[in-house]
C-alpha positions in Angstrom: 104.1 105.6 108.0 104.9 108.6 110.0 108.5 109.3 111.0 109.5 109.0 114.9 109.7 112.5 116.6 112.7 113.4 117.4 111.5 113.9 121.2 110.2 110.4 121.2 113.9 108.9 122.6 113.6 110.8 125.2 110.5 109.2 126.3 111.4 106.1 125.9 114.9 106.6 127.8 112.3 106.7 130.5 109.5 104.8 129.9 110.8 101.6 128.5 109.1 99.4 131.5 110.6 98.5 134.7 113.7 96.4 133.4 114.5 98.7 130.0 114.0 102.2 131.3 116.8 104.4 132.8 117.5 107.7 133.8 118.6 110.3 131.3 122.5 111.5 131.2 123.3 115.0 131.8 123.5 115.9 128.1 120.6 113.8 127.3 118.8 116.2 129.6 120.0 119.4 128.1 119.4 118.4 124.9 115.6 117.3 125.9 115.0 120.2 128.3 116.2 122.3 125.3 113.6 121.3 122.6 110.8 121.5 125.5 111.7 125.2 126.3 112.0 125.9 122.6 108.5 124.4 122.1 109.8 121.7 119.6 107.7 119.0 121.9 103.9 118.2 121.5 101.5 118.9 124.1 101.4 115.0 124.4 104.8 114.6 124.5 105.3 117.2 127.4 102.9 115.7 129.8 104.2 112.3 129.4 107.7 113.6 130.2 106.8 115.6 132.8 104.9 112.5 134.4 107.5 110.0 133.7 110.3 112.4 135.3 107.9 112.3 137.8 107.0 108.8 138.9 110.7 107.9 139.0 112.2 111.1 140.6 114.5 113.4 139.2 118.4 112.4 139.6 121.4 114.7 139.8 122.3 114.5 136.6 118.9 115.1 135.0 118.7 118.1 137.2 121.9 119.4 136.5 121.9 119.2 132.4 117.9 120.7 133.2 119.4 123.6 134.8 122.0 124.5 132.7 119.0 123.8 129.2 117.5 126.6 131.4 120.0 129.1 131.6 121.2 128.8 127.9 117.7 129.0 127.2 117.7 132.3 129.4 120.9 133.4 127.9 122.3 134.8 130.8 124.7 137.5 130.2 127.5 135.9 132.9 127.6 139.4 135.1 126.7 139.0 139.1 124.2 141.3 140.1 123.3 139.9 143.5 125.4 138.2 146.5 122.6 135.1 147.2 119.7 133.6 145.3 116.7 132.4 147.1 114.1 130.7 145.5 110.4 130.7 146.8 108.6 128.0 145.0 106.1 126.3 147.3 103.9 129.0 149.2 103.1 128.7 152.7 99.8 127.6 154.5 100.7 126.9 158.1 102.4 129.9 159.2 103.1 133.2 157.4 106.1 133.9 155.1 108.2 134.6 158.0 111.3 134.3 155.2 110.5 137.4 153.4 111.8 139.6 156.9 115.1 137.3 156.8 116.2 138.1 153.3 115.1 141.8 153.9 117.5 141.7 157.0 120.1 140.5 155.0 119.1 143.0 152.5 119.6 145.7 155.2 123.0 144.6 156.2 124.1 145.1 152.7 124.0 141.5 151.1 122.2 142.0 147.8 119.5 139.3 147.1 117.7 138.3 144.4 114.2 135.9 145.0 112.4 134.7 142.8 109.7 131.9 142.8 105.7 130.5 141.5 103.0 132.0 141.9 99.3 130.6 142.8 100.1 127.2 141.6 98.5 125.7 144.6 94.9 126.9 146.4 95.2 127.8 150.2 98.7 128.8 150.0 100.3 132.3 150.3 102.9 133.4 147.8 105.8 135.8 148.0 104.5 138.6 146.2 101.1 138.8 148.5 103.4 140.1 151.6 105.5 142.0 149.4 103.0 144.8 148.5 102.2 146.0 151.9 105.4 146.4 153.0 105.8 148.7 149.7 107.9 146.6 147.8 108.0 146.1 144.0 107.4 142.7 142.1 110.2 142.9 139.1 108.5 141.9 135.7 111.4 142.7 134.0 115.2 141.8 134.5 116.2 145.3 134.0 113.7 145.8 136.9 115.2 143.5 139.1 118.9 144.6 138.6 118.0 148.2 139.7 115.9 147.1 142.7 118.8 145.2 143.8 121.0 148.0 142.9 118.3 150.3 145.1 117.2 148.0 147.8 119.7 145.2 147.9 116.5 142.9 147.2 114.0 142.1 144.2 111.9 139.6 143.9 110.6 138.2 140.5 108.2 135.9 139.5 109.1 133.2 137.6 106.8 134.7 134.6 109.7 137.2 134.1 112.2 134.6 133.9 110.4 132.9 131.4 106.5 132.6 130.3 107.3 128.9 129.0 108.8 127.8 132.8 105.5 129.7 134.1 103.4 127.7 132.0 105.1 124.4 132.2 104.5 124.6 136.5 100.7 126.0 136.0 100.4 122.6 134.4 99.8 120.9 138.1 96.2 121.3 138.3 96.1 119.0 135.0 98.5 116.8 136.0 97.6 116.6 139.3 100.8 116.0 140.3 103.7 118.7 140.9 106.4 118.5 137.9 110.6 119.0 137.6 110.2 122.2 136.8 109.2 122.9 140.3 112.7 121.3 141.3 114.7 122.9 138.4 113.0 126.0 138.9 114.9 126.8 143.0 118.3 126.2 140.8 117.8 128.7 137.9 119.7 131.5 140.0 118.6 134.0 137.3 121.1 137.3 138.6 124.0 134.7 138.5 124.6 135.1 142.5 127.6 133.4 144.0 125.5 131.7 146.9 122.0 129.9 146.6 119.6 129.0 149.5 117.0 126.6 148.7 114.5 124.9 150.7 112.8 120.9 149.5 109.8 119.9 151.4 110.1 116.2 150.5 113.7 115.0 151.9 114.6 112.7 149.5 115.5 116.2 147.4 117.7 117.5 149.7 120.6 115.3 148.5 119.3 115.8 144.6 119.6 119.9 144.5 123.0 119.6 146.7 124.6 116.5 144.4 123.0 118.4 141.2 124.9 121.5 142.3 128.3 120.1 142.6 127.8 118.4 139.4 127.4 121.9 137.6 130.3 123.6 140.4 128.7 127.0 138.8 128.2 128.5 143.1 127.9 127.6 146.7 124.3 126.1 147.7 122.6 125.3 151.0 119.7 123.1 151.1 117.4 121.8 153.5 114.0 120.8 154.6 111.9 124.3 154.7 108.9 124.7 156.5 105.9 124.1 153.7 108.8 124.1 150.9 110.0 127.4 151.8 113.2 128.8 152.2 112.3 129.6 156.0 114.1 127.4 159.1 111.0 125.4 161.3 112.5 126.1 164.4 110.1 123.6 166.5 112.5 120.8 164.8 115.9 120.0 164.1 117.5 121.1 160.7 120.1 119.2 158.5 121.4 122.2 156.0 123.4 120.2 153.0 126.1 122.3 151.1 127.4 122.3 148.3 131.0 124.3 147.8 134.2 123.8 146.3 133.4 120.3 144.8 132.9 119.5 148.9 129.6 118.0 149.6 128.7 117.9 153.6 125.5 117.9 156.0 125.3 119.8 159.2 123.2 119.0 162.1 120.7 122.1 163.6 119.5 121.5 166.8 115.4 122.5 167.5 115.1 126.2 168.9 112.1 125.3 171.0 111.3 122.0 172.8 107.6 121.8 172.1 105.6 122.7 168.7 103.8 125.9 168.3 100.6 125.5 166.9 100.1 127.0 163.4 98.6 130.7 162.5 94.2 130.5 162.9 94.9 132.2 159.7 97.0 134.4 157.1 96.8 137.7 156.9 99.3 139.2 154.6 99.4 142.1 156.0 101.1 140.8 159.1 104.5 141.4 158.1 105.3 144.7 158.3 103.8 145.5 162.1 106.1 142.6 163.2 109.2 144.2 161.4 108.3 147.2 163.3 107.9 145.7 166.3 104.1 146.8 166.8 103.3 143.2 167.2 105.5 139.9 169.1 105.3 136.3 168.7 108.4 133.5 169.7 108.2 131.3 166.7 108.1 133.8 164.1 111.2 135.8 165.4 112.9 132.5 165.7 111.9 131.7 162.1 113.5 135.1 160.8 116.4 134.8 162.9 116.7 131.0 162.0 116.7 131.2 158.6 119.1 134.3 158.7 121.6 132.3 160.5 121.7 129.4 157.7 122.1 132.3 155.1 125.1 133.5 157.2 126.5 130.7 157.7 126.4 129.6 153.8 127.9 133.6 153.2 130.9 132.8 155.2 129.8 135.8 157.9 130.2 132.3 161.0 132.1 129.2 161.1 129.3 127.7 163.2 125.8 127.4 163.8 125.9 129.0 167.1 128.0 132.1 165.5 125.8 132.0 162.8 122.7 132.1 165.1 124.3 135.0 167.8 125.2 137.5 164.5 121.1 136.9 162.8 119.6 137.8 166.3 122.1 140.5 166.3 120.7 141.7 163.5 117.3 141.4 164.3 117.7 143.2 167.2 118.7 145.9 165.8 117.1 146.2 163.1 115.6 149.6 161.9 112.4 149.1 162.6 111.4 152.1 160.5 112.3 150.8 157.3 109.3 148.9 156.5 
């Protein structure tokens, strides 16, 4: 008789039926996350983690001892290199990557950030490093790469293939699954440049509370989550935002009014090379400023730079405004 895998608890930890399954502990998910980024898991075995994890959602806990599998995995030298981690994840199809001009305006007023995110996971959607080219803008495929962008520019941006191939390969597994994985949640909390401040975005709500509770748990740097247009890091502002924080071993929501009183309708269609003329001012449209400026504000806020959402909101259109509209 063939001996049980070691990997097999794990499974049934999870699986064990309605009445007999559980979630794992923290250390039981560092120690599985562990053997499945070290490749000591079947093919088998992975996909019916993935999907279990799945089906019952991912708690704090399992997220937290994930994250921290992750970055021993990554073995991550403990140095800051960048002020804010933003993770881009989901892609956008509604509207363009308005975010991508809010961390370069941070990046211009001297806060060094670090993005990094999935690439082409998901048909019909536009990914970070589409808008980046045009505006000139390196994709980092190494980390020495990245540090010295961010040393240059104040910003890099690196797919999570240079992070790791296994993490890359573990979220390309959605078109066989059919179903989205952890790794997409785990992924927005790797923080691979060991910034102090995190911004992450959920696109289903019942995550919002998971990445802020999972934070505190692991008390490793300030995060501010909420619901991002399409999954992205980028402020809707045709509704009203709830941003959750995480800081100190303090968890709190605050309440984001809606910008504009009616919905815009979304883009006829993406163009990647929209960007840039907007930054430059060749081109004007409500929602996207708002977006930029939106999303700034929450990053601001989370920094420390306002004590409210209206300070935080009057300093990002400050910025915006003036803006050197030469730079890209």
């Amino acid at each position: 008789m063939q001996e049980e895998h070691p990997f097999a608890p794990f499974i049934r930890i999870l699986g064990k039926g309605k009445n007999g399954s559980r979630g794992l502990t923290a250390e039981e998910a560092f120690e599985s996350m562990s053997m499945v980024l070290e490749d000591k898991v079947t093919a088998e075995q992975l996909g019916a983690f993935l999907m279990l994890l799945r089906v019952k959602e991912e708690t704090p806990e399992e997220v937290a001892g994930f994250v921290r599998a992750i970055r021993h995995f990554l073995k991550q030298d403990g140095q800051t290199y960048a002020d804010l981690d933003w993770s881009s994840y989901a892609g956008k199809r509604r509207h363009s990557p308005w975010y991508v001009l809010s961390a370069l305006l941070l990046a211009d007023n001297g806060i060094k950030v670090c993005m990094h995110g999935a690439e082409g996971h998901t048909p019909g959607r536009m990914y970070t490093s589409e808008v980046l080219k045009p505006l000139g803008i390196e994709t980092s495929t190494t980390l020495d790469h990245a540090k010295q962008q961010i040393e240059k520019n104040n910003f890099c941006y690196m797919p999570i293939s240079t992070i790791s191939d296994r993490l890359k390969d573990i979220i390309e597994l959605r078109p066989f699954l059919g179903l989205r994985s952890p790794i997409h949640t785990v992924g927005r909390m790797i923080n691979p440049l060991k910034a102090p401040h995190s911004i992450q975005a959920i696109f289903h709500p019942g995550y919002q509370s998971v990445h802020q509770h999972a934070a505190n748990i692991m008390g490793e740097e300030q995060i501010a989550v909420f619901k991002g247009e399409a999954g992205e890091v980028e402020r809707n502002p045709d509704t009203k935002c709830t941003v959750s924080y995480a800081i100190d071993g303090k968890t709190w929501d605050e309440e984001w009014p809606a910008i504009f009183a009616k919905r815009h309708v979304k883009e006829s269609t993406l163009d990647e090379n929209r960007l840039g003329p907007f930054w430059r001012g060749e081109e004007t449209d409500e929602y996207a400023e708002a977006a930029i400026v939106g999303t700034t504000a929450i990053a601001l806020r989370l920094l420390n730079k306002a004590e409210t959402p209206d300070q935080a909101l009057e300093l990002a259109q400050d910025m915006w405004t003036k803006r050197n509209k030469t730079k890209h």
